[in-house]
C-alpha positions as a Markdown table, in Angstrom:
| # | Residue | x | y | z |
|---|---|---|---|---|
| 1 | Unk | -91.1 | 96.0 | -131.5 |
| 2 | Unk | -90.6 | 98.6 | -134.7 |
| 3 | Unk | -88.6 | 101.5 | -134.4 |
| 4 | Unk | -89.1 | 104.5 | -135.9 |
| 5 | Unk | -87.0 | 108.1 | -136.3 |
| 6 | Unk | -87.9 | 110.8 | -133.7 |
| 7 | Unk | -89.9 | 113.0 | -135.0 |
| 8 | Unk | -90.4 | 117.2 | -134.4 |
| 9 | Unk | -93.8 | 116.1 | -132.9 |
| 10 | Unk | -92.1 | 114.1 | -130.6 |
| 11 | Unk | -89.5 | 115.9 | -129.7 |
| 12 | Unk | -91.5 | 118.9 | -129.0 |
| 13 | Unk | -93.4 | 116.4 | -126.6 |
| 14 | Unk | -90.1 | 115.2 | -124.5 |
| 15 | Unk | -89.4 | 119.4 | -124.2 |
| 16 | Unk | -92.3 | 120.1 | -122.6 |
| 17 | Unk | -92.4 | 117.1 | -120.2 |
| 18 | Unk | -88.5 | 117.1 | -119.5 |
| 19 | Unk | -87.4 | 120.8 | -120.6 |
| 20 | Unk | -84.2 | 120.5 | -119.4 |
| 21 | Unk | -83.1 | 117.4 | -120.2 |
| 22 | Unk | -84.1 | 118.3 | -124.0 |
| 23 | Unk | -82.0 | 121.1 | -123.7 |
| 24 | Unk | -79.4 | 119.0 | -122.6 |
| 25 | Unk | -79.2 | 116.5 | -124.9 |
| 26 | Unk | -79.7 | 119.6 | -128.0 |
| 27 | Unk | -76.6 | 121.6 | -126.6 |
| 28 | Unk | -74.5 | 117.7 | -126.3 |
| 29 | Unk | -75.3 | 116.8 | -129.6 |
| 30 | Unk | -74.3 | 120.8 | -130.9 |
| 31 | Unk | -70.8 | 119.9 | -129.0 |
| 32 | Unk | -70.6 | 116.4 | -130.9 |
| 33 | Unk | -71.2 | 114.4 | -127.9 |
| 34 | Unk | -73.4 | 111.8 | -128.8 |
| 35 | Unk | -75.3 | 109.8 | -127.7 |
| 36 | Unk | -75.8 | 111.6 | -124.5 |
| 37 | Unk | -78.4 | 110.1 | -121.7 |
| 38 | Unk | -79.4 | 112.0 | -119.1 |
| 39 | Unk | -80.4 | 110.2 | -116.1 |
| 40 | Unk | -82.8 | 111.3 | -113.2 |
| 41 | Unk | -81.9 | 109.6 | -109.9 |
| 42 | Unk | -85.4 | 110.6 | -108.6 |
| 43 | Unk | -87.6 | 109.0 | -111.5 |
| 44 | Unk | -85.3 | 105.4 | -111.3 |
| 45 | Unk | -83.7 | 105.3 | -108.2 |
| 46 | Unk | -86.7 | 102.4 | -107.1 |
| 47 | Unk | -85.6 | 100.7 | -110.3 |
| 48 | Unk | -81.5 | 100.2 | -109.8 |
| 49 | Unk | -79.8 | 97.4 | -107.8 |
| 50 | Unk | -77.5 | 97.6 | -105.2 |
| 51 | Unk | -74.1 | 99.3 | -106.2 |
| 52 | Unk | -76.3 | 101.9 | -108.5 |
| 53 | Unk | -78.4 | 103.0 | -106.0 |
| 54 | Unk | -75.4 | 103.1 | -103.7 |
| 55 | Unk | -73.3 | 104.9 | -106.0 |
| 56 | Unk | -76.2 | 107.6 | -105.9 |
| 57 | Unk | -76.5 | 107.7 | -102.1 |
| 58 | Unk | -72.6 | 108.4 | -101.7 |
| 59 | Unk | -72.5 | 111.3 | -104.4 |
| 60 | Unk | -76.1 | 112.8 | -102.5 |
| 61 | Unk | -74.4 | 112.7 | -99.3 |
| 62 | Unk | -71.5 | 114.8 | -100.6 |
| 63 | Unk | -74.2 | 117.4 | -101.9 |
| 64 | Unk | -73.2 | 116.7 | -105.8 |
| 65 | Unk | -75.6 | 118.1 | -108.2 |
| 66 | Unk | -74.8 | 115.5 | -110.9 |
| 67 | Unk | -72.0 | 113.1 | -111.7 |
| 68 | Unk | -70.8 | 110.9 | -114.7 |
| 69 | Unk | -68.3 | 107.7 | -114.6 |
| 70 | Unk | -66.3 | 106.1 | -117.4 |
| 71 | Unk | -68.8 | 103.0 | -117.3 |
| 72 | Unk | -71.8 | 105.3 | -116.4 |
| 73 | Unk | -73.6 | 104.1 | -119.7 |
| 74 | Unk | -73.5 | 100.7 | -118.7 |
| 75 | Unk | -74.1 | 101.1 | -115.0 |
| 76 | Unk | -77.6 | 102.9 | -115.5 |
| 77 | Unk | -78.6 | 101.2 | -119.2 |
| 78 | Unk | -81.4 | 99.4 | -117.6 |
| 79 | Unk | -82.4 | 102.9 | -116.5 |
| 80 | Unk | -82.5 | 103.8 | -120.4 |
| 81 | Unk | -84.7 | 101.5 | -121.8 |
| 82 | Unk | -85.4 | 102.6 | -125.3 |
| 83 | Unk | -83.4 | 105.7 | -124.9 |
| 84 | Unk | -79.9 | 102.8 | -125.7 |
| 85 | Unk | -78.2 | 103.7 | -128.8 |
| 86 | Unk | -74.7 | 102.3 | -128.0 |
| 87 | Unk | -72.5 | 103.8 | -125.7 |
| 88 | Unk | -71.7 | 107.0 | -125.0 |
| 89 | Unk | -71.9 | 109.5 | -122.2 |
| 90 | Unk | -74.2 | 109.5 | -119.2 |
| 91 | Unk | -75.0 | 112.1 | -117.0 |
| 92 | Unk | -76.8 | 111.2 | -113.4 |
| 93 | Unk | -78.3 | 113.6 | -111.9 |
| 94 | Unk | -78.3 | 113.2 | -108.0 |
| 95 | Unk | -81.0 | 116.3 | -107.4 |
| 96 | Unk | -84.3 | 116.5 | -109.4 |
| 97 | Unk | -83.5 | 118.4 | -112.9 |
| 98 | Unk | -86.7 | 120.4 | -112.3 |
| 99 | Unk | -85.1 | 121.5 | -109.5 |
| 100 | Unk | -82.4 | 123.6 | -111.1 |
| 101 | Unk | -82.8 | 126.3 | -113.2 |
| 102 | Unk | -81.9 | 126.1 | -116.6 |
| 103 | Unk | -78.4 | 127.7 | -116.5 |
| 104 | Unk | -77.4 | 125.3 | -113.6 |
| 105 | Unk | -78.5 | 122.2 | -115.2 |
| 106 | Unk | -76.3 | 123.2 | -118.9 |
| 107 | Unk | -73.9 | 124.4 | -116.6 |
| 108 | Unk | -73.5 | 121.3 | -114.6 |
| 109 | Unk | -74.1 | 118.7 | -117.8 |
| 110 | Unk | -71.1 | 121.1 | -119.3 |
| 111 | Unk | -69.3 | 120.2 | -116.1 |
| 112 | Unk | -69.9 | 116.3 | -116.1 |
| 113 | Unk | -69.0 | 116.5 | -120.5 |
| 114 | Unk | -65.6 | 117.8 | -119.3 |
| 115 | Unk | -65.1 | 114.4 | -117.4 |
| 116 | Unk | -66.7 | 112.7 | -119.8 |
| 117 | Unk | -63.6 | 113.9 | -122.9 |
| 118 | Unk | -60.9 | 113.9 | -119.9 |
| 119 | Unk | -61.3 | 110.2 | -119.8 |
| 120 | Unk | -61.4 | 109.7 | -123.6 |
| 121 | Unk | -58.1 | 107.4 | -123.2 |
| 122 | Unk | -60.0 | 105.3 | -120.4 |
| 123 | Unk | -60.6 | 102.0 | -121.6 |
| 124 | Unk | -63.7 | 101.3 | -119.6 |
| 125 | Unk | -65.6 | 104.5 | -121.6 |
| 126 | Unk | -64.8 | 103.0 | -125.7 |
| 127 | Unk | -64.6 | 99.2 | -124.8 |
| 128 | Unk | -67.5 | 97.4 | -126.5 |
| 129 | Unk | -67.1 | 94.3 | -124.0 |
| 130 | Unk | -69.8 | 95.2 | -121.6 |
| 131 | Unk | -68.8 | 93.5 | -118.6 |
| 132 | Unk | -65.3 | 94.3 | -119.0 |
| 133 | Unk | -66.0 | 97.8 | -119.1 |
| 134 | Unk | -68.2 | 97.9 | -115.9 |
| 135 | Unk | -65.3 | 96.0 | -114.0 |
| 136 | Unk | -62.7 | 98.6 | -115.5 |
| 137 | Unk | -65.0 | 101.1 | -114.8 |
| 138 | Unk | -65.4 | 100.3 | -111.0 |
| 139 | Unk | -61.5 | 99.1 | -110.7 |
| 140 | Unk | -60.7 | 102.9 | -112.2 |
| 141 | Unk | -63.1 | 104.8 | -109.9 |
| 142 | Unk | -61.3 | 107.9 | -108.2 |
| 143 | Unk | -62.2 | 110.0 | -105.3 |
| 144 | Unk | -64.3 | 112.9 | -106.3 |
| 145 | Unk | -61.1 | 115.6 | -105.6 |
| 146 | Unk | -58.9 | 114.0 | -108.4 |
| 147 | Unk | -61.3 | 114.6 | -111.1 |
| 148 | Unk | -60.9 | 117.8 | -111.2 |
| 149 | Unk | -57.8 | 118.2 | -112.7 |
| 150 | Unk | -56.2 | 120.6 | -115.2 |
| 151 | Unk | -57.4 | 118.0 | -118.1 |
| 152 | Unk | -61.0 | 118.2 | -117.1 |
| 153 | Unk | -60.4 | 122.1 | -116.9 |
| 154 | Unk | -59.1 | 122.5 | -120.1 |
| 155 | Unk | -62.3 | 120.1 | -121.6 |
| 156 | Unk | -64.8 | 121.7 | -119.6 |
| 157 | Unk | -63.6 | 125.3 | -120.7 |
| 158 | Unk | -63.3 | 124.2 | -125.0 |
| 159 | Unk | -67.1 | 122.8 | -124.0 |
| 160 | Unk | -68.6 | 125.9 | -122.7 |
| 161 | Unk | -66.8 | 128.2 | -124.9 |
| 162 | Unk | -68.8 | 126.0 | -127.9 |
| 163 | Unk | -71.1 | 126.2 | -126.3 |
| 164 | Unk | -71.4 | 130.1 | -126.0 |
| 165 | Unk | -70.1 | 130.1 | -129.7 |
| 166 | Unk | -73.6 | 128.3 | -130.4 |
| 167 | Unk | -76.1 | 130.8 | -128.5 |
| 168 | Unk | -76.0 | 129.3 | -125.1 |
| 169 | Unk | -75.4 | 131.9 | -122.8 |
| 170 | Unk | -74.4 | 130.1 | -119.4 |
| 171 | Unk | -72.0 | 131.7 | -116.9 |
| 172 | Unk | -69.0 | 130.0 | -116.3 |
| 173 | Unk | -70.0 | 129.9 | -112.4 |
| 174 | Unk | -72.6 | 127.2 | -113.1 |
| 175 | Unk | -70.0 | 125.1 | -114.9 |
| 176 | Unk | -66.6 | 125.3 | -112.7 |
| 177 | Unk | -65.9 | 126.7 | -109.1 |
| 178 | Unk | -62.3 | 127.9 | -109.2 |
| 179 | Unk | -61.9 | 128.4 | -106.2 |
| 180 | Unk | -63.6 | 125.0 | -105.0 |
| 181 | Unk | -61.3 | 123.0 | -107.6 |
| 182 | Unk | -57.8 | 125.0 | -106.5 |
| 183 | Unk | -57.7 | 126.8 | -109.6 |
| 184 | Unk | -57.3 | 130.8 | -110.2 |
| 185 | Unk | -58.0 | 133.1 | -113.2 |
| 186 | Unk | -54.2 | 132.2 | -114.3 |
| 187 | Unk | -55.2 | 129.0 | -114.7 |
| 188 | Unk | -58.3 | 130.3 | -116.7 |
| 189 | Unk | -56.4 | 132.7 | -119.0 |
| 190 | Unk | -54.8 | 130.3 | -121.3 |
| 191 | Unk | -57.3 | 128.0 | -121.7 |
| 192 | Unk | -59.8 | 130.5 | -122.9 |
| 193 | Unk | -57.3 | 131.6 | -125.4 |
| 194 | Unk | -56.6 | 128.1 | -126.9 |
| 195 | Unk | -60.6 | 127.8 | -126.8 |
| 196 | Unk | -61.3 | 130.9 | -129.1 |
| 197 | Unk | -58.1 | 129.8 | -130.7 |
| 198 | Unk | -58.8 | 125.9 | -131.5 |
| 199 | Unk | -62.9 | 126.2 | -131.7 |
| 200 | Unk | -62.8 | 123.8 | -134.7 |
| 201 | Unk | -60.7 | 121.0 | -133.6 |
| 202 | Unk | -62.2 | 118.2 | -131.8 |
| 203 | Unk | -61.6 | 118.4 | -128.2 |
| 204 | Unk | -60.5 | 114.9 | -127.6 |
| 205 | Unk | -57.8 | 115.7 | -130.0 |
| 206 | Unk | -56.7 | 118.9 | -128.6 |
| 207 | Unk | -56.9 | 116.6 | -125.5 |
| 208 | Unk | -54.4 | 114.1 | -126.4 |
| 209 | Unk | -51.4 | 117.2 | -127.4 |
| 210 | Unk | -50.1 | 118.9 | -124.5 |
| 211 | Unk | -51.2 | 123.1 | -124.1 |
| 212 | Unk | -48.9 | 125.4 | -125.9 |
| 213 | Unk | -46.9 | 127.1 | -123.3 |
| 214 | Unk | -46.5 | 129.3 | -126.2 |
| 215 | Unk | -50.0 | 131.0 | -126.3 |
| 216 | Unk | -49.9 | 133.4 | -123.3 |
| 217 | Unk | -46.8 | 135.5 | -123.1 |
| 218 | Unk | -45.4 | 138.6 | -120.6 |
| 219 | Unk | -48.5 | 136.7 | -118.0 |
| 220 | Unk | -48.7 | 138.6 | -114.8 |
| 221 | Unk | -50.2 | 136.9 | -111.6 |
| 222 | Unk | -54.0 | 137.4 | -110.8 |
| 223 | Unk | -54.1 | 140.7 | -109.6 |
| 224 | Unk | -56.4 | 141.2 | -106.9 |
| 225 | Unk | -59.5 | 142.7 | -108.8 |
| 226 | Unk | -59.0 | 139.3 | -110.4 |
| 227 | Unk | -58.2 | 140.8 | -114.2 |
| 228 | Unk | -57.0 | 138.5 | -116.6 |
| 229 | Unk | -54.9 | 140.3 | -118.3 |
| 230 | Unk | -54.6 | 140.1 | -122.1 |
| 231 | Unk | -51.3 | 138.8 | -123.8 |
| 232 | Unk | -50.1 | 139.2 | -127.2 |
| 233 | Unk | -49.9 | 135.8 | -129.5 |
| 234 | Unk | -46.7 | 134.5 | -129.9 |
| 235 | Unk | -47.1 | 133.7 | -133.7 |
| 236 | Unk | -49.6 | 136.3 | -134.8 |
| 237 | Unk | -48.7 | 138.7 | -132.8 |
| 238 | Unk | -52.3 | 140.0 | -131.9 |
| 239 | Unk | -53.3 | 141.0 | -128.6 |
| 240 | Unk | -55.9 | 138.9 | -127.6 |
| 241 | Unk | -57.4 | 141.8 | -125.3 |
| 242 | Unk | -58.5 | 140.9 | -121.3 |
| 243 | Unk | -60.2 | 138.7 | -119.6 |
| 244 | Unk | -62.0 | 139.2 | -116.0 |
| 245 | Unk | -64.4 | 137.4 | -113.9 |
| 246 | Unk | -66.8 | 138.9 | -112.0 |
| 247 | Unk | -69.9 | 137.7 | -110.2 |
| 248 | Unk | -68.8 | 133.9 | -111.9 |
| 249 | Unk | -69.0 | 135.7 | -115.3 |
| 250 | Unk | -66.0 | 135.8 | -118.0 |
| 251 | Unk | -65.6 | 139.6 | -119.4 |
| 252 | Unk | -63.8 | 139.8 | -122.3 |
| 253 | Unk | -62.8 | 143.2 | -123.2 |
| 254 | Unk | -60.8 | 143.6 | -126.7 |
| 255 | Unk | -60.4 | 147.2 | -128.4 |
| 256 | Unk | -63.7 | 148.7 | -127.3 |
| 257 | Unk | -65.9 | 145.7 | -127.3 |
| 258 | Unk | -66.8 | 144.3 | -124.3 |
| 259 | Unk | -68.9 | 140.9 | -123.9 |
| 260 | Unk | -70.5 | 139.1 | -120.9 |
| 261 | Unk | -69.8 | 135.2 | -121.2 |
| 262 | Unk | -69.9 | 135.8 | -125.1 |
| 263 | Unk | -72.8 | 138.7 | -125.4 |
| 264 | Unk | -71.3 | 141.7 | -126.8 |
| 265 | Unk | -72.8 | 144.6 | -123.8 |
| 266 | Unk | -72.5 | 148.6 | -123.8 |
| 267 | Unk | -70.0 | 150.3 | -121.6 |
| 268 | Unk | -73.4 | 151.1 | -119.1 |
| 269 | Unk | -74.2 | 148.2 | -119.3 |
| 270 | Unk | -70.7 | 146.8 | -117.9 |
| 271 | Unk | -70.8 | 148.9 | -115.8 |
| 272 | Unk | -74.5 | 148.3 | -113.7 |
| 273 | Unk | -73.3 | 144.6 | -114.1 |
| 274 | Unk | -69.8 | 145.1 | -112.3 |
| 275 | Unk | -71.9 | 146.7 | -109.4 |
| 276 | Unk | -75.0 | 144.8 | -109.4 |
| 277 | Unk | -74.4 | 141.3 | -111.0 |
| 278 | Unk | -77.4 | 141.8 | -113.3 |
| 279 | Unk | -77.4 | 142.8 | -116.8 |
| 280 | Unk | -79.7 | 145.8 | -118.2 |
| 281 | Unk | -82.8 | 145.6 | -119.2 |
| 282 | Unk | -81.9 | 145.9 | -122.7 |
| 283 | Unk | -79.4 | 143.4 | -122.8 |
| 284 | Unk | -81.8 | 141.1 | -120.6 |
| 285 | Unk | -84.7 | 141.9 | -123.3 |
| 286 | Unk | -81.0 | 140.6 | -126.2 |
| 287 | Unk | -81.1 | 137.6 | -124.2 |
| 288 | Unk | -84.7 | 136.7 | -123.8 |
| 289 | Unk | -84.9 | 137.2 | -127.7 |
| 290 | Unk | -82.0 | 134.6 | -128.5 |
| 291 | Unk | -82.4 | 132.2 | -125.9 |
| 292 | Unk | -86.4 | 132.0 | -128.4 |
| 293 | Unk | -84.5 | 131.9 | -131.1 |
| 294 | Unk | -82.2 | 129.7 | -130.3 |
| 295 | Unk | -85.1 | 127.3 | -128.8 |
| 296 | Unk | -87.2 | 128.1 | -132.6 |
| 297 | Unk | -83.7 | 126.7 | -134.1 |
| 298 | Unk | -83.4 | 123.8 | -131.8 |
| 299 | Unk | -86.5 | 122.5 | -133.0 |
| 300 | Unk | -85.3 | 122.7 | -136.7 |
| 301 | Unk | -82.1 | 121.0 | -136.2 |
| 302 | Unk | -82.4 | 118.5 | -138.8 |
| 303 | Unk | -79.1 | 116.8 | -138.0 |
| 304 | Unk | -80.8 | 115.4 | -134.7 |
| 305 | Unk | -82.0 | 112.1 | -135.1 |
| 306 | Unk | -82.7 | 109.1 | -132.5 |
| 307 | Unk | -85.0 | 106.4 | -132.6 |
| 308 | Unk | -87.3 | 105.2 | -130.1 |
| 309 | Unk | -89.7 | 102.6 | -129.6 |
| 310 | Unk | -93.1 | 103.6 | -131.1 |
């Protein structure tokens, strides 16, 4: 059967049937992760065999929202169909997509992309022999609590500070639960710094060198409003100004500027957010407008090709 380029027509189409999924694979291919498939356990769950459809029923009964796998690609390709352009990474979702709301479902594919680089030296995710892949990839399965490791967290965090970097406003809640994972806003701090600091390396790379103990210096321990506070560059010698989260949201405060997960807010505003957890109406009328905008621009991103079966 011929195959054709996706076209803007198209396109448009699969946004208004699948929004979210979409908007996932626009924000993976805007991090360089491509191809990305996006995989709805309740449209093929009928369709998958035996230790698929089982692999689905044990991450449901744990209450996961979504959850990738080194061989994931291979495991669900049948699922694809003419979505297959090689591998890459897949993203299962256990729950309905249009059951979350759009910040949960970025925030959760963010999550899942962060296991996806954190396994960029695992065999079973680049080998082209298919069937050796999916029998590395079962052999190298790990219980769900040691995935979430300080490799993951570093990925994850590069991701979704890209990802705020390209318009995407999503708060860090939706992508990682400290708390749930063992981590604390110490654990945070650096990371964010080598994020704002390294924005333009590949993450896989950054990835395979270890963190520079170097970057935060004179750190304190979380205090308990839990502040991160800011620490001065060992090379530049810059202050890299604070960081703080509160109500799952990173504020970054530097000079007098002060930003929610990336968006630059006024000092009122700050502050009804530190007592509410909701931003002004001004700053919610600043996001509205760029989340259109940003939607307008997806739809012009000429770099964004695929084919499909026509």
């Amino acid at each position: 059967m011929p195959r054709c380029p996706l076209t803007v027509q198209t396109l448009e189409a699969i946004s208004m049937s699948k929004p979210h999924q979409y908007q996932i694979k626009q924000l993976a291919a805007t991090l360089g992760i491509a191809p990305c498939y996006i995989v709805d356990a309740g449209d093929v769950f009928g369709q998958l065999s035996g230790p698929e459809r089982q692999l689905i029923s044990l991450q449901q009964k744990q209450k996961i929202v979504a959850f990738t796998a080194a061989a994931a690609d291979l495991l669900f390709k049948n699922s694809l169909q003419y979505q297959w352009q090689g591998r890459g990474c897949c993203i299962v979702f256990c729950r309905g997509l249009l059951q979350l709301s759009e910040a949960e479902a970025l925030g959760a594919a963010i999550h899942e992309m962060g296991h996806y680089l954190a396994a960029c030296d695992n065999s079973a995710r680049n080998d082209t022999n298919h069937a050796r892949a999916i029998q590395n990839g079962w052999a190298t399965m790990r219980p769900e609590s040691q995935h979430h490791d300080q490799r993951w967290l570093r990925a994850t965090t590069h991701l979704w500070w890209r990802a705020g970097e390209a318009g995407h406003e999503i708060p860090f809640a939706n992508v990682v639960n400290l708390n749930q994972y063992g981590f604390t806003a110490s654990d945070l701090q650096p990371l964010l710094l080598e994020a704002g600091q390294r924005n333009h390396e590949p993450v896989e790379q950054i990835l395979r060198q270890p963190a520079a103990d170097s970057v935060p210096v004179n750190f304190p321990e979380q205090s308990t409003s839990g502040k991160i506070t800011g620490s001065v560059d060992s090379d530049t010698g810059e202050s890299s100004g604070s960081y703080m989260l509160i109500h799952g949201r990173v504020i970054h405060t530097h000079s007098d500027q002060t930003s929610i997960d990336g968006t630059p807010v006024s000092e009122a505003e700050f502050r009804r957010f530190s007592r509410t957890g909701r931003l002004g109406a001004r700053a919610e009328k600043k996001d509205r407008k760029r989340r259109r905008k940003l939607e307008n621009r997806l739809h012009r991103i000429a770099g964004m090709r695929a084919e499909v079966q026509c």
